[in-house]
C-alpha positions as CSV (number, residue, x, y, z in Angstrom):
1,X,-5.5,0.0,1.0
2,X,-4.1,2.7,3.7
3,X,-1.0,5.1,2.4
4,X,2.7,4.5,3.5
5,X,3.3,7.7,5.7
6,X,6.7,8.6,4.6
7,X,6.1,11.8,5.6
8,X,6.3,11.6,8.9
9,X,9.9,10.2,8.1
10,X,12.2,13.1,9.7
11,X,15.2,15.1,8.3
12,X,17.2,12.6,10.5
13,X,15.4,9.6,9.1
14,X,16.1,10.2,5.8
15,X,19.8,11.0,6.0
16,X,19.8,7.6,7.7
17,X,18.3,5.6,4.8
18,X,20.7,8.0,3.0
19,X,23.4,7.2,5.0
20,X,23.0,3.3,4.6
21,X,22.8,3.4,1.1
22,X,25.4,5.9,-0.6
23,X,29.3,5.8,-0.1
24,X,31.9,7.0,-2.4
25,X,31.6,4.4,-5.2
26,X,27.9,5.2,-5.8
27,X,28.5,8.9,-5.7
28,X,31.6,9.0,-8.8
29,X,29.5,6.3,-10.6
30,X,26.2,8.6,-10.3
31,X,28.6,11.5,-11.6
32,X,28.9,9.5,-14.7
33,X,25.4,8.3,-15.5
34,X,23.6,11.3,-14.7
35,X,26.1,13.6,-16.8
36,X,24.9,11.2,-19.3
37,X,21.1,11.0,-18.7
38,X,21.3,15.0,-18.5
39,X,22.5,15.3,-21.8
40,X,19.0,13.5,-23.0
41,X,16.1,13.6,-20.4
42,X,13.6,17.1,-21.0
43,X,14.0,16.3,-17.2
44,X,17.3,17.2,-15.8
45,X,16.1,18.4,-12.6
46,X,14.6,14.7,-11.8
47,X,18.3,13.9,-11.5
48,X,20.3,16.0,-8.5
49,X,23.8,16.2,-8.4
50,X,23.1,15.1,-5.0
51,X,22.7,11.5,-5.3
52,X,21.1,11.1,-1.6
53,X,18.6,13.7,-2.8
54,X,17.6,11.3,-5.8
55,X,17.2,8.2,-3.4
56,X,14.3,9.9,-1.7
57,X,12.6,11.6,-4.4
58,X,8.9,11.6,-4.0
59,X,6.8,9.1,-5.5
60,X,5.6,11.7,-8.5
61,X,8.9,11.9,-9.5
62,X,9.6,8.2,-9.1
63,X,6.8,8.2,-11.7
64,X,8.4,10.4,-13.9
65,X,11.4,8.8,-13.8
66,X,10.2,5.6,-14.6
67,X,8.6,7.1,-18.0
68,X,12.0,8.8,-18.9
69,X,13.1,5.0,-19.1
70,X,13.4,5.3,-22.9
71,X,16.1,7.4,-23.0
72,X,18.8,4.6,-21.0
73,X,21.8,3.6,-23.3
74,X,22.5,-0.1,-22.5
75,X,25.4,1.5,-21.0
76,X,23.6,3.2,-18.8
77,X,21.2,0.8,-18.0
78,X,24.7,-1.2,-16.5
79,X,25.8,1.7,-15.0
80,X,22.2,2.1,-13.1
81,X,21.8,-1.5,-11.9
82,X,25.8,-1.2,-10.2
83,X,24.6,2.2,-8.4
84,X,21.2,0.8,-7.4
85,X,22.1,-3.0,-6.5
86,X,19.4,-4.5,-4.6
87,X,21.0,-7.7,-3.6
88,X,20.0,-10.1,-0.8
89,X,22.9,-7.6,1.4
90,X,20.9,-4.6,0.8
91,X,18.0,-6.2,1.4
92,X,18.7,-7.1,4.6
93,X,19.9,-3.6,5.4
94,X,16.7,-1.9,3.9
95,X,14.6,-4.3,5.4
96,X,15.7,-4.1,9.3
97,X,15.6,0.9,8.5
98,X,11.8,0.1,7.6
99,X,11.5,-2.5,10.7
100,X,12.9,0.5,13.0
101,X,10.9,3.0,11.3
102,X,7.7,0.8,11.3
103,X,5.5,2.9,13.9
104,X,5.7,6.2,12.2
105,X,5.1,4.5,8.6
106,X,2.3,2.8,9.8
107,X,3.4,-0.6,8.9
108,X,0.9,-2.8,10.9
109,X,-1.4,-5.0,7.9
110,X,-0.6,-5.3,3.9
111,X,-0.7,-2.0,2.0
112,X,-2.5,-3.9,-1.3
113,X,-4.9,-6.0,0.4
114,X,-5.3,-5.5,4.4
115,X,-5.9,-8.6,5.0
116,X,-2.5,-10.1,6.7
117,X,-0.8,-8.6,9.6
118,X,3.1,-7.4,8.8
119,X,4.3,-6.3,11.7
120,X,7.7,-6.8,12.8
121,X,8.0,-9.2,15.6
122,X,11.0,-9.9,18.1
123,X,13.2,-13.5,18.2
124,X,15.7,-14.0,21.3
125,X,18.3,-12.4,19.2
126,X,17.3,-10.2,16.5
127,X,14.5,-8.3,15.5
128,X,12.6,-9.9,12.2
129,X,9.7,-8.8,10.1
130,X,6.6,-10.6,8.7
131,X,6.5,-8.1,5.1
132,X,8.0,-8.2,2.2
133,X,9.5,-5.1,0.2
134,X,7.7,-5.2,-3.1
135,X,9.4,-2.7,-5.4
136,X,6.1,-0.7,-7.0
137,X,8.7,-0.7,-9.9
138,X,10.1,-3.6,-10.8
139,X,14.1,-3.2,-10.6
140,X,13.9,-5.2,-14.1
141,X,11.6,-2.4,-15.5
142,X,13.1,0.1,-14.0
143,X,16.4,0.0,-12.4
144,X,16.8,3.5,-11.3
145,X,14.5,3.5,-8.7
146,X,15.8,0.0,-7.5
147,X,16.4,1.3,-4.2
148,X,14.4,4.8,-4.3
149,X,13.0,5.0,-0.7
150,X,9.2,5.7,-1.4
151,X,9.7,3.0,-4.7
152,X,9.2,0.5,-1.5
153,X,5.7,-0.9,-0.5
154,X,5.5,-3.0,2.9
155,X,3.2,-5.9,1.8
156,X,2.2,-9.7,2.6
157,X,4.0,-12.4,0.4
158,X,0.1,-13.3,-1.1
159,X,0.0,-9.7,-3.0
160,X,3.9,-9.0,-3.4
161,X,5.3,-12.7,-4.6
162,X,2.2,-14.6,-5.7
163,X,0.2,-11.7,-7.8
164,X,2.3,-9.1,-8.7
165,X,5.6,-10.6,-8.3
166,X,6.9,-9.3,-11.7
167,X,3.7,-8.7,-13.7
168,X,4.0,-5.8,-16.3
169,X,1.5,-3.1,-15.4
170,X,-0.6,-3.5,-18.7
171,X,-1.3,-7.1,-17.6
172,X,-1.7,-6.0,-13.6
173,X,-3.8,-3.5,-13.9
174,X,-5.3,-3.7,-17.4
175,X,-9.0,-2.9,-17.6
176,X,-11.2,-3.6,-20.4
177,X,-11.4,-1.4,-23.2
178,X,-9.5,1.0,-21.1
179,X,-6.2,2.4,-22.5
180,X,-2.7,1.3,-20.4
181,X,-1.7,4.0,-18.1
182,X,1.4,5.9,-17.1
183,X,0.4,7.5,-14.4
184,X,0.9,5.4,-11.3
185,X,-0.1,8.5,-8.8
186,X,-3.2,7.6,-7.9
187,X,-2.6,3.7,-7.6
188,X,0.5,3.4,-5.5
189,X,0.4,3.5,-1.7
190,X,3.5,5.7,-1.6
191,X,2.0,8.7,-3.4
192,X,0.4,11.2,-1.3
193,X,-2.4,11.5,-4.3
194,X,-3.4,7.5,-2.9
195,X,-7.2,8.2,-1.9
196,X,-8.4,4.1,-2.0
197,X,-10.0,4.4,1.3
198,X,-11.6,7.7,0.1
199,X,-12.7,6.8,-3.0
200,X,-13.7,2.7,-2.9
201,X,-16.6,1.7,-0.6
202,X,-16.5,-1.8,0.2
203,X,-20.7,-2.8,0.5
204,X,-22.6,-6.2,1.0
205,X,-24.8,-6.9,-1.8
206,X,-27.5,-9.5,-1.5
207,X,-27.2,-11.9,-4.6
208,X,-30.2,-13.9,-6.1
209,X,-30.4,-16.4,-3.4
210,X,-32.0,-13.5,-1.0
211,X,-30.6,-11.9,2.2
212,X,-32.4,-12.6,5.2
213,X,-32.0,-10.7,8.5
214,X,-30.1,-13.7,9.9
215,X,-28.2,-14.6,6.5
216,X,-25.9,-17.0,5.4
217,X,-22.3,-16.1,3.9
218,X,-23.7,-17.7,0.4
219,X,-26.6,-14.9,-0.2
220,X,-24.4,-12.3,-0.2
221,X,-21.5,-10.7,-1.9
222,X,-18.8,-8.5,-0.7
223,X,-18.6,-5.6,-3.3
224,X,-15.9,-3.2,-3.6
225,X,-17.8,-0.4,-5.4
226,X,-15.6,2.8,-7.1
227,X,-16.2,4.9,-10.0
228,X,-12.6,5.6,-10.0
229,X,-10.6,4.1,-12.7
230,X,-7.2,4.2,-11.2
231,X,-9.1,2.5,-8.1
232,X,-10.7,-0.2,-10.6
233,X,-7.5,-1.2,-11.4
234,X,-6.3,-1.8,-7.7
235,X,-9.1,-3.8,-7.0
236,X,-8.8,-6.1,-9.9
237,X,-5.0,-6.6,-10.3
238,X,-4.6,-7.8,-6.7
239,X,-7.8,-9.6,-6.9
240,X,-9.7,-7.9,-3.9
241,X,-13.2,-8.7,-4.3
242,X,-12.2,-12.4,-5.4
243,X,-10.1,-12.4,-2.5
244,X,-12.8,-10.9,0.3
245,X,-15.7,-13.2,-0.8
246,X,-14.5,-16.1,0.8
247,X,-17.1,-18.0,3.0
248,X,-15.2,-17.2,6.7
249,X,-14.6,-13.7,6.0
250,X,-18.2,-13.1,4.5
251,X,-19.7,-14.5,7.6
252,X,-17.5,-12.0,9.8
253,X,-19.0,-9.4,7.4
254,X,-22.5,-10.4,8.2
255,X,-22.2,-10.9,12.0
256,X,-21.1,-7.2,12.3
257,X,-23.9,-6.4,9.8
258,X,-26.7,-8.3,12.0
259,X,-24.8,-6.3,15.2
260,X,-25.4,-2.9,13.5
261,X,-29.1,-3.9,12.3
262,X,-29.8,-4.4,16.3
263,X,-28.0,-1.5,17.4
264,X,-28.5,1.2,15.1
265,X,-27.2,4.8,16.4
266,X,-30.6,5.5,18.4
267,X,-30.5,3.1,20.6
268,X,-26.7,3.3,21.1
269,X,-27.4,6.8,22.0
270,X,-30.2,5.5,24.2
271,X,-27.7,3.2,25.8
272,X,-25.0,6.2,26.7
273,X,-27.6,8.1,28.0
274,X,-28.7,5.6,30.0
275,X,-25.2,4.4,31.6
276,X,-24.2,8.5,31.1
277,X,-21.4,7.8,28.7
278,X,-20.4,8.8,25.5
279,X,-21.4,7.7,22.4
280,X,-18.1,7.0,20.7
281,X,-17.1,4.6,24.2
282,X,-20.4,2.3,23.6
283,X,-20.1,2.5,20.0
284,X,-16.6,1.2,20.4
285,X,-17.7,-1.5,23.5
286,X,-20.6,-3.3,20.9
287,X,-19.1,-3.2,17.4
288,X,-15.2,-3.4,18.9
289,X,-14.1,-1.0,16.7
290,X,-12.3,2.4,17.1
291,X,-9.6,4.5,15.2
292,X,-6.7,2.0,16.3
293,X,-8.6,-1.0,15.0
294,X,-9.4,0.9,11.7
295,X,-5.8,2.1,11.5
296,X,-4.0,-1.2,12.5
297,X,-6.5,-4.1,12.5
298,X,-6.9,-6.5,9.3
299,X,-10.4,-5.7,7.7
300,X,-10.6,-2.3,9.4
301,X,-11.8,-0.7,6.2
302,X,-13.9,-3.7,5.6
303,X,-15.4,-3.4,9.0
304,X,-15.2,0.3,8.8
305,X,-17.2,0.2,5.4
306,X,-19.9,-2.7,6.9
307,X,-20.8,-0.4,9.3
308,X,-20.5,3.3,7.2
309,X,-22.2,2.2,4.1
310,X,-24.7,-0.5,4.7
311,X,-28.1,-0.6,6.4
């Protein structure tokens, strides 16, 4: 639901990832395919002589690239996959740069669903990670961007290998009597156009059983309300509202709703004034919330939203 901040990756950070993936093989074999792709993309300056310069191309032209698919010979298609291998050895490497570069890309709960922790943790010998590297295009689909840095999307097994494993995008994130898109800009947390948090409010809706001060989980329903499209399409292909309904977490939902109904903001200001304190500290002390929580926490939008957008 939160973006992947690859750009507070340094110049130094990126010549790593650079570094770790390129050597002298990859750089003659790109010579070949790209003075081949040139010759028939409208796009030639989606592909740098520079093949370090290719591997982090931003997600917009990740998404370009992706639709210049057509244009791959079967030959080059062979050619791509040997350049862009991403077997269980790269992998591993990949894997442990985004462990060490976890704090400044704010890896910390799933970037579908933020509703498992992915931190990396430390064993006696190594440090491990609890994500998975889902590939926003599948290397199937789309083996140029097999090992494109922002093509990468820290996740939790549920959303990467049990939902959208390898689903084609017109099945993922198909809407009714909508058209299939090509645009991925607004839908993948890599892109700096991602605006879920900005654009979806997640709200408690009572349902026709009734919603009483004191409620039970089974009267209400967690709704994850957009007018956005692109946003629609998040929400349904990863299953979010199906997902966020279930009993435990819609009872968490309605504690921190009865908490707010008891303190509204008067009489936490009331409280401050009383103790001479600041809002924001007693705000923080009754609901335990504050910016690290909605930053890092699981359901910090939800418990962000439950206390923004509903009375």
């Amino acid at each position: 639901m939160k973006r992947v901040h690859f750009e507070k990756l340094s110049r130094t950070d990126l010549d790593e990832y650079i570094t770790l993936i390129v050597n002298n093989t990859k750089k003659t074999n790109w010579k070949i395919l790209r003075s081949s792709i040139i010759q028939k993309t409208s796009f030639p300056e989606l592909y740098p002589e520079d093949l370090g310069a290719f591997l982090i191309s931003d997600f917009e032209n990740l998404n370009k690239i992706y639709n210049d698919k057509q244009i791959l010979s079967s030959a080059d298609i062979k050619l791509a996959k040997k350049i862009f291998n991403y077997s269980e050895y790269w992998a591993k490497k990949i894997g442990d740069f985004f462990i060490s570069k976890y704090e400044k890309l704010g890896i910390s709960t799933c970037f579908y669903c933020d509703m498992n922790y992915i931190f990396p943790y430390n064993t006696i010998d190594s440090e491990r990670r609890m994500f998975d590297l889902d590939h926003f295009f599948e290397n199937a689909d789309s083996p140029l961007t097999a090992t494109s840095l922002y093509n990468f999307i820290p996740s939790c097994q549920v959303c990467n290998s049990r939902i959208k494993h390898d689903k084609p995008f017109n099945i993922l994130y198909h809407l009714e009597n909508e058209p299939d898109i090509n645009d991925f800009t607004n839908i993948s947390p890599s892109s700096e156009n991602y605006k879920f948090d900005e654009n979806v409010k997640i709200i408690i809706s009572e349902n026709s059983t009734g919603l009483g001060f004191f409620g039970e989980s089974s009267k209400f329903d967690i709704i994850f309300d957009t007018e956005e499209n692109d946003y629609k399409r998040v929400i349904k292909g990863f299953n979010l509202q199906e997902r966020y309904n279930f009993p435990m977490i819609k009872k968490q939902a309605l504690e921190l709703l009865n908490c707010k109904r008891q303190f509204p903001d008067t009489r936490v200001q009331k409280i401050a004034t009383f103790f001479n304190t600041k809002f924001c500290d007693v705000y923080s002390a009754i609901f335990r919330l504050d910016k690290d929580t909605e930053d890092n926490a699981v359901f910090g939008k939800l418990y962000k939203d439950v206390l923004k957008y509903n009375d």
